[in-house]
C-alpha positions in Angstrom: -9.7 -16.0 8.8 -11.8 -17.8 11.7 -11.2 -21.4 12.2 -14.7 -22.2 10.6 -13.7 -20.3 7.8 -13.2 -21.8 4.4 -9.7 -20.3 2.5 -11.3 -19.7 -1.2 -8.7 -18.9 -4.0 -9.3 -16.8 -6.8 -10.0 -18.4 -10.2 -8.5 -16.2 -13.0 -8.4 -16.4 -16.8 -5.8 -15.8 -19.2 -5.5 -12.4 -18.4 -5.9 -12.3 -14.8 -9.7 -11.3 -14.8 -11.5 -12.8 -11.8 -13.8 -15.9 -13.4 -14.7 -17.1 -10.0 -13.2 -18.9 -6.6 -12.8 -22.4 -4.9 -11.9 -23.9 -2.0 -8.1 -24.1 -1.5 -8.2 -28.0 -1.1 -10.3 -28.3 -4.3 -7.5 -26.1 -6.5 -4.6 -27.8 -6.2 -4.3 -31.1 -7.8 -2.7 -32.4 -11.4 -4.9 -30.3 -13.5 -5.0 -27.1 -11.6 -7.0 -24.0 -12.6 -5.2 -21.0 -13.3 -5.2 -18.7 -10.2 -4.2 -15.6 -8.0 -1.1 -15.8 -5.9 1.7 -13.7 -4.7 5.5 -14.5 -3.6 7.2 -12.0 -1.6 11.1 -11.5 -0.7 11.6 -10.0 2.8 14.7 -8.8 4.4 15.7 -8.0 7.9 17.0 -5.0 8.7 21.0 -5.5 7.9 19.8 -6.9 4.2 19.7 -10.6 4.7 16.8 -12.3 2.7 14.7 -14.6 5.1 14.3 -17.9 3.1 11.9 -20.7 4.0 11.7 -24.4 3.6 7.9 -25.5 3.3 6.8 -27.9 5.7 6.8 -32.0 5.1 3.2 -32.5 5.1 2.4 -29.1 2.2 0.2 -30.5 -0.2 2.1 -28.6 -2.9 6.0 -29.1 -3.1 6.2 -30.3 0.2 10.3 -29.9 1.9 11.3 -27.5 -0.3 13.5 -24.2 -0.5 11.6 -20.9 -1.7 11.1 -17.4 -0.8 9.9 -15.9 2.4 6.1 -16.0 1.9 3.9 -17.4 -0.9 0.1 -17.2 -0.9 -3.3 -16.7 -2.2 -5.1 -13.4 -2.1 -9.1 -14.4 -1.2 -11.6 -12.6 -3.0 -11.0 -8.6 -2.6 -8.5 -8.7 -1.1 -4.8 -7.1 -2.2 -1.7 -8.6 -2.4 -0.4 -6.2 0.5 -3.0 -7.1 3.0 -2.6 -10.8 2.2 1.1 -11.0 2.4 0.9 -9.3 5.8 -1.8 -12.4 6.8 0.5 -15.1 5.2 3.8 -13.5 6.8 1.9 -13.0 10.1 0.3 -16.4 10.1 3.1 -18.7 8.9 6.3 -17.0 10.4 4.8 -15.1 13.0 6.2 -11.4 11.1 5.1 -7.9 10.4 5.7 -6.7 7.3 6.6 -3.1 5.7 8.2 -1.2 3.1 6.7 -3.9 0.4 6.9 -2.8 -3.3 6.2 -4.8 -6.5 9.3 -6.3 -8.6 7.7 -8.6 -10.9 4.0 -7.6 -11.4 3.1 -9.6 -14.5 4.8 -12.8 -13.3 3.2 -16.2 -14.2 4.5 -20.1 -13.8 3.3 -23.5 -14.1 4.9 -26.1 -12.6 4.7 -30.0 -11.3 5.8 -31.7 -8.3 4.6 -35.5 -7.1 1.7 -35.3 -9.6 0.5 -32.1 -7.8 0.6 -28.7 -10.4 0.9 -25.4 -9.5 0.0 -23.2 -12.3 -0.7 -19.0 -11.2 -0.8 -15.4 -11.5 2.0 -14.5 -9.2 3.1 -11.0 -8.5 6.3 -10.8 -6.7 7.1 -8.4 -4.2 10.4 -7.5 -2.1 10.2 -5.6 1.4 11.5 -6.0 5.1 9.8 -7.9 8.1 10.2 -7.0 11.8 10.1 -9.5 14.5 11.5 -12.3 15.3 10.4 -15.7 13.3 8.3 -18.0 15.0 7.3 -20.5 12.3 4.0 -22.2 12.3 5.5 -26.0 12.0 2.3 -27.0 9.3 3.5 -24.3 7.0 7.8 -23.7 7.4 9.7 -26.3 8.4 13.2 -24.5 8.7 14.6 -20.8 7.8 18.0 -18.9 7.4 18.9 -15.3 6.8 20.9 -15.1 3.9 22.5 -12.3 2.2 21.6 -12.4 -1.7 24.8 -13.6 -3.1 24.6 -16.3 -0.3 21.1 -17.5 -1.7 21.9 -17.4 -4.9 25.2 -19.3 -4.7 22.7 -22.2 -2.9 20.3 -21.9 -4.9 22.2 -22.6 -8.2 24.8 -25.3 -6.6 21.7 -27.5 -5.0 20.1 -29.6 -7.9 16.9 -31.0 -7.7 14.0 -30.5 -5.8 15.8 -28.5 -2.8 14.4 -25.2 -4.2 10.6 -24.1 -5.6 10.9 -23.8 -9.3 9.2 -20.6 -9.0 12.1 -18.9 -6.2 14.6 -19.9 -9.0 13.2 -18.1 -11.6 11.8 -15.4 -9.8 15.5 -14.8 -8.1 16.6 -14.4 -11.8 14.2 -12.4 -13.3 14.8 -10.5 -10.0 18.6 -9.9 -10.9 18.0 -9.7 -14.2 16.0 -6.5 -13.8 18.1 -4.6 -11.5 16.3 -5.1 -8.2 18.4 -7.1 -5.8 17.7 -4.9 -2.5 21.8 -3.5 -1.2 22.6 -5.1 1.9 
């Protein structure tokens, strides 16, 4: 994506049929459309999940906890070549070995007025390099091994995690698919 260019997100209906696109500042408000995304779970090389803490000035969930990458597909394009944009643009990352764990994942949630409310495969894989956070997208990061994660994750209350890491994290142990270490 060029600096002139416009980020569009994919519109979707009910059962994640394209119905059309819009502007990623135009989607995200309190009544927003039902749309593409993707969250993805990397690890490093000795099995330690790389978690994220979105930047103070995101428009959604601003501060927060959640997974390595989260994104938007634009239109054509796959979940694999957008995570590899998202994890190359925001953290600075290359990203392989990426496989789908929840394909028919969906959420709606609310933070500060501002809803999120998508069509969200999630992925887990591995990421080479070194992170090199963009500061308008991640404001902090830490390896974690899984249990480590998941022991924070259920002992912080409030708003220090996504709503959608938490459940995906579940559903991800829940079917079998935490990655060994």
């Amino acid at each position: 994506m060029t600096a002139t260019s416009e980020e569009l997100i994919v519109l979707v209906d009910d059962d994640g049929t394209a119905i059309g696109t819009l502007p990623k500042p135009l989607v995200h408000h309190g009544e927003t459309p039902l749309h593409r995304a993707f969250s993805a779970y990397l690890f490093d090389d000795a099995g330690r999940l790389l978690v994220t803490r979105r930047a103070a000035g995101k428009q959604t969930f601003p501060g927060m906890w959640t997974n390595t990458v989260c994104g938007h597909p634009g239109p054509g394009e796959d979940d694999a070549t957008a995570i590899a944009r998202r994890a190359e643009f925001e953290l600075g990352l290359r990203v392989g070995d990426l496989r789908e764990a929840l394909p028919g994942y969906r959420y709606r949630a609310e933070f500060r007025g501002v809803v999120e409310n998508e069509v969200c495969p999630v992925y887990l894989g591995r990421f080479a390099g070194t992170p090199s956070p963009d500061p308008a997208e991640v404001g902090d990061w830490r390896l974690l091994d899984w249990a480590a994660f998941r022991r924070r994750q259920e002992s912080e209350d409030g708003d220090t995690w996504s709503p959608w890491c938490r459940e995906q994290a579940r559903l991800i142990e829940a079917a079998g698919l935490v990655p060994a270490a």
